[in-house]
BAFI-3210 file (N, C-alpha, C; in Angstrom, 3 decimals, decimal comma, padded with zeros to 6 digits):
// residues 139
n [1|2|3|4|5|6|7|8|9|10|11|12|13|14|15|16|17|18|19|20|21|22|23|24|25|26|27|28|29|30|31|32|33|34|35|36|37|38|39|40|41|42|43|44|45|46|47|48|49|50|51|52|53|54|55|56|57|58|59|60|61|62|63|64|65|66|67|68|69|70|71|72|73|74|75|76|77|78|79|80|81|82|83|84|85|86|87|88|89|90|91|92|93|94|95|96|97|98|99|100|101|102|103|104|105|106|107|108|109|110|111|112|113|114|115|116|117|118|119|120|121|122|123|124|125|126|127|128|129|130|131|132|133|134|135|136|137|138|139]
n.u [136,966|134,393|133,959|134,159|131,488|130,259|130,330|129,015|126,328|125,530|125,305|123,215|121,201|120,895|120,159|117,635|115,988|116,109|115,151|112,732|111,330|111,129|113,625|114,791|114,337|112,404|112,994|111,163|111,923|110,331|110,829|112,414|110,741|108,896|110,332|111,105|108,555|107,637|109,742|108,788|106,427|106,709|107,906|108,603|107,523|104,767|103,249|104,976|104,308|101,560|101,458|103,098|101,346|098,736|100,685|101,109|098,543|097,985|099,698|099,471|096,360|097,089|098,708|101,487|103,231|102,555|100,345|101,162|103,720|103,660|103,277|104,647|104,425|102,111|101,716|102,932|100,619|098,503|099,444|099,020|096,325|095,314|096,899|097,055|095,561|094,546|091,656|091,916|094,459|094,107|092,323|093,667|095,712|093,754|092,280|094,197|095,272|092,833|093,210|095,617|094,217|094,137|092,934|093,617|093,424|090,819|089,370|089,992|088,803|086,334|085,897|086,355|084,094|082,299|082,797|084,688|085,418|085,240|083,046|083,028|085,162|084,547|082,052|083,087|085,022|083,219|082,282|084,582|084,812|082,529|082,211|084,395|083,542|081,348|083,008|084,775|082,875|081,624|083,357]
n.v [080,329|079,186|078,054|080,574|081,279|079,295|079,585|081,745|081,044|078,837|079,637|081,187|079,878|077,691|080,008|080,379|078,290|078,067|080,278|079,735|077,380|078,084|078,256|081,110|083,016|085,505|087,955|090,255|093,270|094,858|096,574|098,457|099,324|100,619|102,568|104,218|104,799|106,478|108,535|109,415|110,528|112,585|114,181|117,396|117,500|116,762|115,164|112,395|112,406|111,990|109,277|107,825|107,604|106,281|104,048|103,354|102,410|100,224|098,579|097,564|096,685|094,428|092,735|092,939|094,394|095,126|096,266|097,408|097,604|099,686|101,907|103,783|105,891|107,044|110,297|111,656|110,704|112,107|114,753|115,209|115,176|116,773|119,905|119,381|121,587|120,267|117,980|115,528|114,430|114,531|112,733|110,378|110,056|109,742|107,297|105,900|105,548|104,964|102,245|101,777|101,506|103,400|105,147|107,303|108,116|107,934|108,933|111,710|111,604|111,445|113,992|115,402|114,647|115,990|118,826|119,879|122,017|121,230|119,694|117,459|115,808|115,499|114,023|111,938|111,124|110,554|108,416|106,621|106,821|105,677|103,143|101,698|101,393|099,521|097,744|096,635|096,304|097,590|098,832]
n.w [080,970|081,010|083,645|085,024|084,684|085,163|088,342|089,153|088,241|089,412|091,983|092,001|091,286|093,348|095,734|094,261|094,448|096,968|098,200|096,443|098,278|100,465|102,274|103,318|105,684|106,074|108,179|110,919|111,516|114,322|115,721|114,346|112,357|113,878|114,307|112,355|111,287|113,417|113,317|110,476|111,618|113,084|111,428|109,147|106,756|105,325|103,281|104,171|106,641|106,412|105,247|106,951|109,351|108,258|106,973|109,512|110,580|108,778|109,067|111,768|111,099|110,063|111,571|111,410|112,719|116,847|118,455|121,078|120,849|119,184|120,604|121,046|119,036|119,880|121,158|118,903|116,703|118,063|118,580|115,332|115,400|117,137|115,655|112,913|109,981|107,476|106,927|106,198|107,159|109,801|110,054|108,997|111,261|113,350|111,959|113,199|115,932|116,584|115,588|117,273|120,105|121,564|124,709|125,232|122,543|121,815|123,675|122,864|120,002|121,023|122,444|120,144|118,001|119,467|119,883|117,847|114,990|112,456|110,592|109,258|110,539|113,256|111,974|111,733|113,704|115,623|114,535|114,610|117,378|118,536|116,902|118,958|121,320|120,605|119,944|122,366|124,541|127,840|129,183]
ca.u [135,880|133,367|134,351|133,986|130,210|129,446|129,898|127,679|124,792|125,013|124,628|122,002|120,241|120,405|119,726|116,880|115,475|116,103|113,990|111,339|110,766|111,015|114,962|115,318|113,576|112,107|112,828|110,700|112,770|109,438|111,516|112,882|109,830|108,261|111,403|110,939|107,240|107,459|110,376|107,608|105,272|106,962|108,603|108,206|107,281|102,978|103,264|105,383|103,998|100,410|101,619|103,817|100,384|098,214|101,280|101,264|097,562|098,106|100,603|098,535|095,298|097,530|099,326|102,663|103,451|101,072|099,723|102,043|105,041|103,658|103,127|105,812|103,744|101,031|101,696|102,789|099,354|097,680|099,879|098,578|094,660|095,064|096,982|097,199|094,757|094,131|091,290|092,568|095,588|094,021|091,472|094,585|095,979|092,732|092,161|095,773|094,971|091,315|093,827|096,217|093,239|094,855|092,356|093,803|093,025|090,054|088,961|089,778|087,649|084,644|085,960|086,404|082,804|081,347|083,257|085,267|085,292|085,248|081,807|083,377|085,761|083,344|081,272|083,973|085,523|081,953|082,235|085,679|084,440|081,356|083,010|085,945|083,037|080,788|083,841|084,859|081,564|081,907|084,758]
ca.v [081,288|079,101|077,972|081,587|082,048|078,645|079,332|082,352|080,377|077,579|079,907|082,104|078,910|077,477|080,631|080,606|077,277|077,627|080,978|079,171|076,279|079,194|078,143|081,813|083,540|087,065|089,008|091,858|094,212|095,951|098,111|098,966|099,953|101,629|103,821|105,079|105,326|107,549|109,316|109,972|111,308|113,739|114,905|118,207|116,977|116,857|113,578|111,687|112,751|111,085|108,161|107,257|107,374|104,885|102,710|102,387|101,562|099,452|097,320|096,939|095,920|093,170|091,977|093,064|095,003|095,017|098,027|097,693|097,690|101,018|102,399|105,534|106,611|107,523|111,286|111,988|111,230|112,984|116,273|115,262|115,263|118,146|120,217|119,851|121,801|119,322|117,052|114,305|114,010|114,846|111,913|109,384|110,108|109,284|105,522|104,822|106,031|103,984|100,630|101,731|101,182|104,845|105,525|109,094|108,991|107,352|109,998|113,055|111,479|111,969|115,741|116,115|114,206|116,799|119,851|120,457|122,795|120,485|118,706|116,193|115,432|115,236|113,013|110,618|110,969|109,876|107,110|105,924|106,535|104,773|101,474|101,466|100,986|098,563|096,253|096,733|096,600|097,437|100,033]
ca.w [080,935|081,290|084,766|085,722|084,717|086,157|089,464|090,130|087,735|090,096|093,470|091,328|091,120|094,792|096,028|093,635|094,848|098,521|098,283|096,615|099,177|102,060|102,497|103,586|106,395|106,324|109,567|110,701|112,718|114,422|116,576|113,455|111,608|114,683|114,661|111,026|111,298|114,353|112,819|109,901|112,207|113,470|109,976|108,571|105,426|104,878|102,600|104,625|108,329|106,780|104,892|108,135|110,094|106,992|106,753|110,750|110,637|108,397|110,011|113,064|110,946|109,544|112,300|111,451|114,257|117,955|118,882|122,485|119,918|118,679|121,451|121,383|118,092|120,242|121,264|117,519|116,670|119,078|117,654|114,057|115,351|117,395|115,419|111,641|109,201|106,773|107,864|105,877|108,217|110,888|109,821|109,067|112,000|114,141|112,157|113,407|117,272|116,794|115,776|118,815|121,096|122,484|125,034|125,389|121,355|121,662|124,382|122,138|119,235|121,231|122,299|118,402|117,724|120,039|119,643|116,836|114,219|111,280|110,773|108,390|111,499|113,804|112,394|111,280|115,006|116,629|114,197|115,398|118,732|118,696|116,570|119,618|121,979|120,478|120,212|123,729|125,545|129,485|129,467]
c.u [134,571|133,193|133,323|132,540|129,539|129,340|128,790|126,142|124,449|125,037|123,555|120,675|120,089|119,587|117,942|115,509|115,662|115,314|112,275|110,678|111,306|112,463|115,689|113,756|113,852|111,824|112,342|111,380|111,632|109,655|111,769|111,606|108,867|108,981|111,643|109,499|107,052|108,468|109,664|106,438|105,718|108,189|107,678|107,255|105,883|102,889|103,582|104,810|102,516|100,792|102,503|102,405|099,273|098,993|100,749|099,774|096,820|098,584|100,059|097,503|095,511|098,394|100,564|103,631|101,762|100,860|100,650|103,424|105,174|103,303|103,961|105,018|102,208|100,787|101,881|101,257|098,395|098,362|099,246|097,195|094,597|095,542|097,147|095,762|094,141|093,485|091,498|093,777|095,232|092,748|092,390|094,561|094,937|092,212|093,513|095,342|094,087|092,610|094,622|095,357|093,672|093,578|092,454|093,339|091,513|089,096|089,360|089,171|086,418|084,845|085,723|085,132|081,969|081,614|084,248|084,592|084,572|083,804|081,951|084,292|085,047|082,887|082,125|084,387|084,502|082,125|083,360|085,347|083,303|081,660|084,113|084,867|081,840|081,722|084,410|083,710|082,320|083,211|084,234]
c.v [080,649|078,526|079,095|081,718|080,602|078,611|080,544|081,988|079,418|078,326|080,838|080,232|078,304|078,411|080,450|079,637|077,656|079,162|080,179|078,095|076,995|078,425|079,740|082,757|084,707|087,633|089,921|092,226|094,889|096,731|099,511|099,994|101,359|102,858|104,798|105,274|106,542|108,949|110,451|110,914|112,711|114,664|116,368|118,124|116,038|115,249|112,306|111,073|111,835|110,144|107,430|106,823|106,492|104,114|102,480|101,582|100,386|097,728|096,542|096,017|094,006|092,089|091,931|093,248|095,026|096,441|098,334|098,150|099,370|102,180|104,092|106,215|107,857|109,221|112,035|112,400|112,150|114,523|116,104|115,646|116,454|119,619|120,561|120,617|121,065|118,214|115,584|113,505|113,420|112,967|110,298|108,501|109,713|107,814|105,187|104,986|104,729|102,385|100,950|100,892|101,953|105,094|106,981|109,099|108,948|108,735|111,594|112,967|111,904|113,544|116,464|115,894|115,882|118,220|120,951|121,146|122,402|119,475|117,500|115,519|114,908|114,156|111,730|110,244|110,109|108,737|105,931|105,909|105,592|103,090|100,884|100,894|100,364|097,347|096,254|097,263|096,512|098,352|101,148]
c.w [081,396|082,976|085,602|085,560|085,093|087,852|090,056|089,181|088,599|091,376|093,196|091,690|092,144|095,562|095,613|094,419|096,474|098,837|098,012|097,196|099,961|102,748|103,268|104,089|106,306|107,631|109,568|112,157|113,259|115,182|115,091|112,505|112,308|114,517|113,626|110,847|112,287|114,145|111,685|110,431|112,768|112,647|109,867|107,612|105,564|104,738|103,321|106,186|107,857|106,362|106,185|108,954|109,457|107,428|108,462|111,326|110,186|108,739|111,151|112,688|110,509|110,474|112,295|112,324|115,500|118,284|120,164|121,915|119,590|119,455|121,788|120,013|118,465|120,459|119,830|116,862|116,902|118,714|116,633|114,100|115,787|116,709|113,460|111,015|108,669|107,568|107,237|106,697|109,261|111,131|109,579|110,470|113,447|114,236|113,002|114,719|117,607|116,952|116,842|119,547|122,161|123,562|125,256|123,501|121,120|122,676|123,711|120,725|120,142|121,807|120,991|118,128|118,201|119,799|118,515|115,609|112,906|110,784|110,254|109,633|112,922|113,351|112,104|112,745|115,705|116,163|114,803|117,035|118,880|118,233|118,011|120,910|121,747|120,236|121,360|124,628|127,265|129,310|129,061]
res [x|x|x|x|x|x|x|x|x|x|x|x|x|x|x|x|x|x|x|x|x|x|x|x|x|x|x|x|x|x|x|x|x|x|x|x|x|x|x|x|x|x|x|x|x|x|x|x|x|x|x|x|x|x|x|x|x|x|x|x|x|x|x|x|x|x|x|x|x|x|x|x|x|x|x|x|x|x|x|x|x|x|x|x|x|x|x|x|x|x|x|x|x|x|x|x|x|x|x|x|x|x|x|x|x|x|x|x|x|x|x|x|x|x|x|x|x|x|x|x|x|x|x|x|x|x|x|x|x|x|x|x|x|x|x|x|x|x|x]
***
């Protein structure tokens, strides 16, 4: 009996140790993540469609994934700004565009700045527009 419960204490315990001196590498699949974030974006489902568009601006601000990586997310977006109600989404969905460095999103923030409906959208849009071109001076 006791045989039997020493051998998975003694690979509980290598394991254990060869995690904690980084013995075991963490892969990021970022195809993988792109492919369930963009899957998110273009969900039915409210909750999911903005937290897909946070997490992916997330990822970018951190360096997880590159913005070229995320690149197929981009038209998603651009449905979320132009068409949802909610300007919280629609306001998600615009930081994630801004970290793209979408120039097609980046160019319908300042349509939204100037023309939209929403004044809270608007002025948040000018803001993302105006930050996108004081860090890229000359374009």
């Amino acid at each position: 009996m006791k045989k039997y419960l020493f051998v998975p204490l003694v690979i509980t315990l290598l394991f254990s140790v060869s995690v904690a001196f980084g013995g075991v590498k963490k892969s990021v699949n970022k195809n993988a993540i792109v492919d369930n974030l963009h899957a998110g974006l273009i969900s039915d489902n409210y909750g999911l469609k903005v937290s897909s568009a946070l997490v992916l601006g997330q990822l970018i601000s951190n360096s997880t994934i590159e913005a070229d990586d995320a690149s197929k997310t981009i038209i998603p977006l651009l449905r979320i700004m132009n068409s949802e109600e909610n300007d919280e989404a629609r306001i998600v969905a615009a930081l994630a565009l801004y970290k793209l460095n979408s120039e097609r999103g980046i160019s319908l923030l300042r349509y939204a700045a100037e023309k939209d409906n929403s004044e809270r959208f608007s002025r948040i849009g000018a803001t993302f527009y105006n930050a996108y071109y004081q860090e890229t001076p000359g374009e």
